[in-house]
C-alpha positions, -999 to +999 in steps of 0.1 A: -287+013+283-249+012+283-249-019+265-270-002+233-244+026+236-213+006+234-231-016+209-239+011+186-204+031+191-191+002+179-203-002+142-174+001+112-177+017+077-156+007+055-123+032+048-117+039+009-086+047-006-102+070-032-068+079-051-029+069-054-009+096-064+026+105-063+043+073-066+080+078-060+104+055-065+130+063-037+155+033-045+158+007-072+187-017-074+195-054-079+186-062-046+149-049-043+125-014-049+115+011-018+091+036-031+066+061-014+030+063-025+002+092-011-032+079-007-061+099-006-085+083+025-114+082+039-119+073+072-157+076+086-158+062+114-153+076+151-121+056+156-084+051+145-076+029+120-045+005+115-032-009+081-009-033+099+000-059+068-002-063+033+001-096+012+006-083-021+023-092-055+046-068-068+050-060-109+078-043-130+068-039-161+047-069-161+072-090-146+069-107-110+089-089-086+084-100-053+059-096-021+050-060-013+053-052+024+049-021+041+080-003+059+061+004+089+027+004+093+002+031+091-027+047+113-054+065+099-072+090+123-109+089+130-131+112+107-103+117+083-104+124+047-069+137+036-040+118+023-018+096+040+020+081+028+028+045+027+060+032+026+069+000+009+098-023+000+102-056-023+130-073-022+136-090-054+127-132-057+148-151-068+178-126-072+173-099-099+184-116-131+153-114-152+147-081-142+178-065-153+170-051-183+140-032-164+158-019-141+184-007-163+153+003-188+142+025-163+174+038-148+176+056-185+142+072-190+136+080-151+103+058-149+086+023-143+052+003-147+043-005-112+019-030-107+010-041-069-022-070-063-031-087-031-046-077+003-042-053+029-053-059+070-067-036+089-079-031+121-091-013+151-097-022+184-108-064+179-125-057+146-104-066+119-111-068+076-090-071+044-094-051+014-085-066-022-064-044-046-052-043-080-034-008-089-015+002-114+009+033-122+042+047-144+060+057-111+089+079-118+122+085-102 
């Protein structure tokens, strides 16, 4: 009988990230970006979840940036449909030559074309799954 139980208490539902909204650009220089994003989640299942990595391309305006990587990563409580920050820094490949005249483009009119694409981990417990992504948003200063 115990078996069944921990069998059954053990089943996953995926977690959706339904919306991103207020992306906030919290420091943009020659080196690399750090900006704050909310997402709105849904967490069904009985248990915490952790996003603990994230292998994702970042885009200014179009232009290859670097690798995405969370600041620190990010637990989503069990049952839980609210929204959640994430924090995340890209430090510039390849030095930030080409993308001078984006980042000075945008230092002028307070905004940027965000583009982020990849994978995200999470996990809980031994289960563990990756979620693809492609999003895309004019993230202001």
């Amino acid at each position: 009988m115990a078996i069944v139980f921990l069998t059954s208490s053990c089943t996953y539902e995926n977690v959706e990230v339904e919306d991103i909204s207020g992306v906030t650009i919290q420091k943009l220089d020659k080196d690399g970006i750090s900006f704050t994003a909310n997402l709105k989640v849904t967490n069904p299942n009985g248990y915490k979840i952790h996003i603990t990595s994230t292998d994702a391309d970042l885009f200014l305006e179009g232009r290859m940036a670097g690798k995405a990587k969370l600041e620190k990563n990010i637990a989503i409580p069990a049952n839980f449909n609210d929204v959640i920050e994430a924090k995340i820094r890209t430090d510039f490949e390849g030095g930030s030559l080409k993308l001078i005249p984006i980042i000075l483009g945008a230092a002028v009119s307070k905004s940027v074309n965000l583009q982020a694409k990849g994978t995200v981990k999470a996990r809980s417990f031994i289960i563990g799954q990756k979620f693809d992504f492609d999003y895309t948003h004019e993230a202001k200063f």
